[in-house]
C-alpha positions in Angstrom: -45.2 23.3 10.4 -45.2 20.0 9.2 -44.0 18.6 6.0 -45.4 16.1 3.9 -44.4 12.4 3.4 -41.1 11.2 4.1 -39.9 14.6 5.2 -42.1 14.7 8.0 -39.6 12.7 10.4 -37.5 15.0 12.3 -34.4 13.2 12.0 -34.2 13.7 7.9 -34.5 17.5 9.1 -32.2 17.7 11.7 -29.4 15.1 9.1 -30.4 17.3 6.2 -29.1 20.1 8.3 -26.4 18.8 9.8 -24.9 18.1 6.4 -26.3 21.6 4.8 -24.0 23.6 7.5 -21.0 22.1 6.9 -21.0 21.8 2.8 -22.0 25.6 3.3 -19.0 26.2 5.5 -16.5 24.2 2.9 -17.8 26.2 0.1 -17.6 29.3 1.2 -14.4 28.3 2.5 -13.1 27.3 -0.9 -14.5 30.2 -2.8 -12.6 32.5 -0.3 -9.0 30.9 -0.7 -9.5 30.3 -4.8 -10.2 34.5 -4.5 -7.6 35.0 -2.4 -4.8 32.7 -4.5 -6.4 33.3 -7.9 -6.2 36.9 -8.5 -4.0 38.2 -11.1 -0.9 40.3 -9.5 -1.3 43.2 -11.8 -2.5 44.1 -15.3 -1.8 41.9 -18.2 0.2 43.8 -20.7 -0.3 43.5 -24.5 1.2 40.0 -25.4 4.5 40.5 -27.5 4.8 38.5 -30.7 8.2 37.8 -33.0 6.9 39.3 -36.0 6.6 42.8 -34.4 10.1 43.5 -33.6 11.5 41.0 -36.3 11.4 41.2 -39.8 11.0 38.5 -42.1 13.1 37.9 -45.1 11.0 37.0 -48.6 11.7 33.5 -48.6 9.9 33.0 -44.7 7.2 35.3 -46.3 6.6 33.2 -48.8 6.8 29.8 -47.1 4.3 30.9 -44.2 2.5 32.5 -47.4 1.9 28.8 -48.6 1.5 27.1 -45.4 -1.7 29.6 -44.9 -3.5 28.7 -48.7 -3.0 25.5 -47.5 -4.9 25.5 -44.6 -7.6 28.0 -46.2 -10.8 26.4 -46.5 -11.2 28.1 -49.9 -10.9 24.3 -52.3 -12.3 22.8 -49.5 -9.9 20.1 -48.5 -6.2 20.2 -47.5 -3.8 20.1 -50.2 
């Protein structure tokens, strides 16, 4: 079987798979060593934050207090 046009020629067949072989060989090459390297070593554990084991005092409460209303979209613009 034959194909139309430009394709027709053998020797775009046989150089379209001489370089199909190969990039199939390098991908499946790469996918293989990213799974093999990339895989996490065990199960993430819950991420531990400063506020859980430390408490704040009033005065930090209130400063982080009005760093959030500032950034709050509630006026509309950043005070």
């Amino acid at each position: 079987m034959t194909l139309p046009g430009r394709f027709s020629d053998p020797r775009v067949l046989t150089l379209v798979g001489l370089l199909a072989v190969p990039a199939a060989v390098w991908a499946a090459l790469g996918l293989r060593a990213r799974a093999r390297r990339g895989g996490a070593k065990g199960p993430l554990g819950r991420v531990w934050h400063p506020q859980e084991t430390v408490a704040l005092t009033q005065a930090e409460e209130r400063a982080f207090g009005q760093v959030v209303s500032r950034l709050s979209f509630g006026s509309g613009r950043l005070r």
